[in-house]
C-alpha positions in Angstrom: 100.8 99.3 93.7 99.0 98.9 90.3 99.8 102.4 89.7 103.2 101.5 90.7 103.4 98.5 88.2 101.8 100.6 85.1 104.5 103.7 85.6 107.3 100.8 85.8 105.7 99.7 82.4 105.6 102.8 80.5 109.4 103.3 81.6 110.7 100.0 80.2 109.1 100.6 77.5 109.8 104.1 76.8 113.7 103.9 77.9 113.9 100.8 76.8 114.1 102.3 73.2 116.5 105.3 74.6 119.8 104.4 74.7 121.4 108.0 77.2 123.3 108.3 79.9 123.7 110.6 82.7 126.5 110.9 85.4 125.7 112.9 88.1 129.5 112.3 89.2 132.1 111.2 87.5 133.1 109.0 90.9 129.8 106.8 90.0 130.2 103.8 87.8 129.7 104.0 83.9 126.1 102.5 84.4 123.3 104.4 82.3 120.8 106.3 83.6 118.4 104.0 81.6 119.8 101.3 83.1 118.6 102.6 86.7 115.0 103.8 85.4 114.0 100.6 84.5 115.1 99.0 88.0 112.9 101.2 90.0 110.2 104.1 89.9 111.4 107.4 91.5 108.6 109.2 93.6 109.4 112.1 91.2 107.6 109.9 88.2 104.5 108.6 90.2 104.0 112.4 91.2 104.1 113.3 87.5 102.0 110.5 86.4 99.1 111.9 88.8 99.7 114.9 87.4 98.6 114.0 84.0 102.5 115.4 82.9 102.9 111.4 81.1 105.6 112.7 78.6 107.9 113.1 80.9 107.9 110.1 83.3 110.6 108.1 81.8 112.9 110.6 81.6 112.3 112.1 84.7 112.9 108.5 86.5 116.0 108.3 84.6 117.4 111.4 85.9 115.9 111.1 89.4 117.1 107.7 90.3 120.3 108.3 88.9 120.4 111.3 90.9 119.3 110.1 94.0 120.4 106.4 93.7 118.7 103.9 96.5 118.2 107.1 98.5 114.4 109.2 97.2 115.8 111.9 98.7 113.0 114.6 99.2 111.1 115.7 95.8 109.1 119.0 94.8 107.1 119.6 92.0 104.8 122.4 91.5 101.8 122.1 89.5 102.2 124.1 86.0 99.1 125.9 86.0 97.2 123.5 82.9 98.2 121.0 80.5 100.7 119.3 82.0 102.1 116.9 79.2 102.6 120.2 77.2 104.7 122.3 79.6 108.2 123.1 80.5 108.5 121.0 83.8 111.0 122.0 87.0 111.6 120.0 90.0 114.0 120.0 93.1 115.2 116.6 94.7 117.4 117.2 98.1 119.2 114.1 98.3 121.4 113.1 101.3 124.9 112.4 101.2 126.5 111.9 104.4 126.6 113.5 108.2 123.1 116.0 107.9 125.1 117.1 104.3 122.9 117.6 101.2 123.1 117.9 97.7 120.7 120.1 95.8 118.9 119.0 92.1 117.5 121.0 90.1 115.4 119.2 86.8 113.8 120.7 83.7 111.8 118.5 81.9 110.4 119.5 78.1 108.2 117.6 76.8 107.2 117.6 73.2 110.8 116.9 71.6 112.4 115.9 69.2 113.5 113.0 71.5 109.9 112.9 73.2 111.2 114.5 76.3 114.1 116.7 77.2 115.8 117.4 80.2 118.8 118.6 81.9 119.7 118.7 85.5 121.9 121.0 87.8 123.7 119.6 90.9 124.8 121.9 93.8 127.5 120.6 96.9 129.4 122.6 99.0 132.9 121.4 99.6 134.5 122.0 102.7 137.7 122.9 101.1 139.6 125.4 98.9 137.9 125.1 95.0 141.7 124.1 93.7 141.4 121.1 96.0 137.7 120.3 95.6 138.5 120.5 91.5 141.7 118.2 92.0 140.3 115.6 94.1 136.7 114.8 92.3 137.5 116.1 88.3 141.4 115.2 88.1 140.8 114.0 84.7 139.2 117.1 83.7 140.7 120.7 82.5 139.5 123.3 84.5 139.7 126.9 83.1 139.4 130.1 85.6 136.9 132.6 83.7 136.4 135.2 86.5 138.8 137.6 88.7 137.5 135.5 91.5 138.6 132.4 90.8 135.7 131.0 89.5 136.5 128.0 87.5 135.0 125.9 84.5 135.5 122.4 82.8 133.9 120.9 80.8 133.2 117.4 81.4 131.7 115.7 78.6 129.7 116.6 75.7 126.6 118.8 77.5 128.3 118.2 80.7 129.9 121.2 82.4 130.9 121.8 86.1 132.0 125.5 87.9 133.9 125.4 90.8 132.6 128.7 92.9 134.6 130.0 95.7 132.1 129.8 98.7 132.9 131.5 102.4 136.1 129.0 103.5 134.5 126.3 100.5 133.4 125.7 97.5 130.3 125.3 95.7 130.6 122.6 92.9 128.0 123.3 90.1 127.2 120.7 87.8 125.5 120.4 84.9 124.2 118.1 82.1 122.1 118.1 79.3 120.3 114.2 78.9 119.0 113.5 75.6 
């Protein structure tokens, strides 16, 4: 719990001075990540803070409980090999969505930047239906662009925010993307 309470410190303090956003859907609200980070600390953060990887918490909470929401979902983080705080970071977050469906996250953290951490984040979902109608129904305000033979699709959704639409068996794959700052 104390560890609990210094973590939740160190993020209102640090995002408390960043002002970014990340939308892991364009369906969610306009709420900023930083918003969510300072409501609650993400498992991924306390399992970076016993890590000794401290340059990264805040910004990994932000991205995490954005991600994840009131869910945890499950988190994996492997150990880079020494100095933590000074390493390109990577973790996986399998967060639940409905019905035994998942969504997979992928996170790189960088510490050391010009904005004290880095990171960026990769979403994968499989759609049940065709990638014209997966496109249409969750990015109807977005261009898409097809950019291989096979219909694989691209639009871009914000600035540092991209999605592909991936023809998948009878499905999709939706493959999003964002770089937070």
């Amino acid at each position: 719990m104390i560890l609990e309470k210094k973590i939740l410190l160190i993020l209102i303090l640090v995002v408390g001075m960043t002002n970014d956003a990340a939308y892991a859907d364009d369906a969610k609200t306009s709420q900023s990540a930083s918003q969510i980070a300072s409501s609650n600390v993400h498992p991924l953060a306390i399992q970076l803070t016993n890590m000794g990887a401290l340059n990264c918490v805040a910004r990994a909470n932000q991205i995490a409980r954005f991600l994840t929401g009131p869910s945890n979902g499950t988190t994996y983080i492997p150990k880079p090999p020494d100095n933590p705080d000074k390493r390109l970071l990577a973790s996986n977050l399998i967060i639940p969505i409905k019905n035994n469906e998942y969504s997979l996250a992928t996170l790189a953290l960088a510490p050391n930047q010009a904005n004290g951490c880095g990171g960026s984040y990769q979403t994968i979902n499989y759609e049940n239906v065709s990638c014209e109608k997966a496109v249409s129904t969750k990015y109807s305000n977005f261009e898409f662009v097809t950019i291989t033979s096979n219909g694989v699709q691209l639009g871009e959704i914000g600035i540092g925010s991209w999605v592909i639409a991936m023809p998948a068996g009878l499905g999709c794959n939706l493959i999003k993307e964002e770089i937070v700052n």
